[in-house]
C-alpha positions as CSV (number, residue, x, y, z in Angstrom):
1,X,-15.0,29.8,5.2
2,X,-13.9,27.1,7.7
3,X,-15.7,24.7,10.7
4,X,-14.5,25.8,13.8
5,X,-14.3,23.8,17.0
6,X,-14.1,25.4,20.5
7,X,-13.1,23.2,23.8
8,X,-11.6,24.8,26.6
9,X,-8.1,25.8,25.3
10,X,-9.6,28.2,22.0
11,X,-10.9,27.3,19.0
12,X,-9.6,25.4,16.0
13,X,-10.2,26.3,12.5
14,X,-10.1,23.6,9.9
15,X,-10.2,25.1,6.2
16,X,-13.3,23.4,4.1
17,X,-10.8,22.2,1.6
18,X,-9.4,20.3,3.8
19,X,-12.6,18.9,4.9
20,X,-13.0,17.8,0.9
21,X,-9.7,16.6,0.8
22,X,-10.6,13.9,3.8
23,X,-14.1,12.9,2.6
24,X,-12.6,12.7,-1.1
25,X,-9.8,10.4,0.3
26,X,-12.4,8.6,2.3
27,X,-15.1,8.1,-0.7
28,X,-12.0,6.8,-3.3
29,X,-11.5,3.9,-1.0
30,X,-15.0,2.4,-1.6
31,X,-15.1,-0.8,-4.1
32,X,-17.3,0.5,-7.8
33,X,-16.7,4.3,-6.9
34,X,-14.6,5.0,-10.4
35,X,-14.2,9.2,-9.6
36,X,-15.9,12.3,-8.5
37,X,-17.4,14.5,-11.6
38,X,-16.3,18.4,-11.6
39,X,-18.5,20.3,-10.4
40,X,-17.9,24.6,-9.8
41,X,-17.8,25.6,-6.7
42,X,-17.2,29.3,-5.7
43,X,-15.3,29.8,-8.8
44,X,-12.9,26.9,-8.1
45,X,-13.6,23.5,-9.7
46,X,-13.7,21.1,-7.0
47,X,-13.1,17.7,-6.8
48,X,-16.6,16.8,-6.6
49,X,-17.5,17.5,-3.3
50,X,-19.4,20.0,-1.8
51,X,-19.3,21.3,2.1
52,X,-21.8,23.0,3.8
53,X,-21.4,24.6,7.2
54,X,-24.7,24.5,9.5
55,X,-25.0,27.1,12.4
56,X,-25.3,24.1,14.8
57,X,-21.5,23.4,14.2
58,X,-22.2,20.2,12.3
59,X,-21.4,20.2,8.4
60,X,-23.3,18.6,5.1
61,X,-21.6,17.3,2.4
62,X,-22.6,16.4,-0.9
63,X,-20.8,14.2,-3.2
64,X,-21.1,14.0,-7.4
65,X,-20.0,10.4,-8.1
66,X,-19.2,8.7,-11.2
67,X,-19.6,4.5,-10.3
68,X,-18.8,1.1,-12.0
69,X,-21.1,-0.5,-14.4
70,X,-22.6,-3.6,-13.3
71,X,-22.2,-2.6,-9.2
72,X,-25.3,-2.0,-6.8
73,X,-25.7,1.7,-6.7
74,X,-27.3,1.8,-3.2
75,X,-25.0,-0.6,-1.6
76,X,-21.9,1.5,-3.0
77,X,-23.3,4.8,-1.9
78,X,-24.5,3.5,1.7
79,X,-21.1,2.3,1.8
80,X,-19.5,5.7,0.8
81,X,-22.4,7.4,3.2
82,X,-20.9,5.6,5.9
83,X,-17.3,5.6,5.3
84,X,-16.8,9.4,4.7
85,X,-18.7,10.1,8.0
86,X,-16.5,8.2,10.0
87,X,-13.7,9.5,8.6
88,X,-14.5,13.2,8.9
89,X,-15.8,13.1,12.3
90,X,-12.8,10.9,13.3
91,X,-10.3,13.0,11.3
92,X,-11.9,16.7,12.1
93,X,-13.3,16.1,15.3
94,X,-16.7,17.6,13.2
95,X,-20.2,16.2,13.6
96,X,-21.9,15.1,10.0
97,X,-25.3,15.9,9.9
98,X,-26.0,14.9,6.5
99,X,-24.8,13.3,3.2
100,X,-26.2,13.2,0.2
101,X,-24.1,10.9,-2.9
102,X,-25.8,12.0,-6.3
103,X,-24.8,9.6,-9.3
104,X,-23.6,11.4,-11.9
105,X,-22.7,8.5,-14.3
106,X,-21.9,5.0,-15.3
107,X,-18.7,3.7,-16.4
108,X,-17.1,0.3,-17.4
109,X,-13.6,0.1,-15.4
């Protein structure tokens, strides 16, 4: 499956692994974010990030995050929230309807 955007030259398809790709980039670039967990994902293991096309043309993701010990959770995940959907809808040209950043564990860095 793919997003597709159509303007008045045809439509572009961007491949949703490259849509992880850019909101994985985007998350590891957040201060106490210390990796994604695995999760499967249509057979594949992904790097912890799931995308979900809407009808509307507009995409959810959800991320499975492992964070630092001794951080704010809710600061780093508003700050993840916010970071991968400016870079997606920056990079893609795709509108974010949603995020959701579920914690999947602790570590000490």
């Amino acid at each position: 499956m793919s997003a597709k955007l159509n303007n008045k030259y045809g439509c572009i398809e961007i491949d949703k692994q490259v849509i992880s790709q850019v909101v994985y980039r985007a998350a590891m670039e957040s201060y106490g974010l210390v990796g994604f967990s695995q999760i499967l994902k249509e057979g594949n293991i992904a790097k912890g990030v799931k995308v979900i096309e809407l009808e509307d043309n507009t995409i959810e993701i959800e991320l499975f995050v492992i964070m630092q010990y001794g951080i704010n959770i809710a600061t780093v995940a508003n700050n993840i929230i916010e970071r991968v959907k400016y870079s997606v809808e920056n990079v893609t040209g795709i509108k974010v309807s949603k995020i959701d950043v579920n914690v999947q564990g602790i570590r000490v860095k």
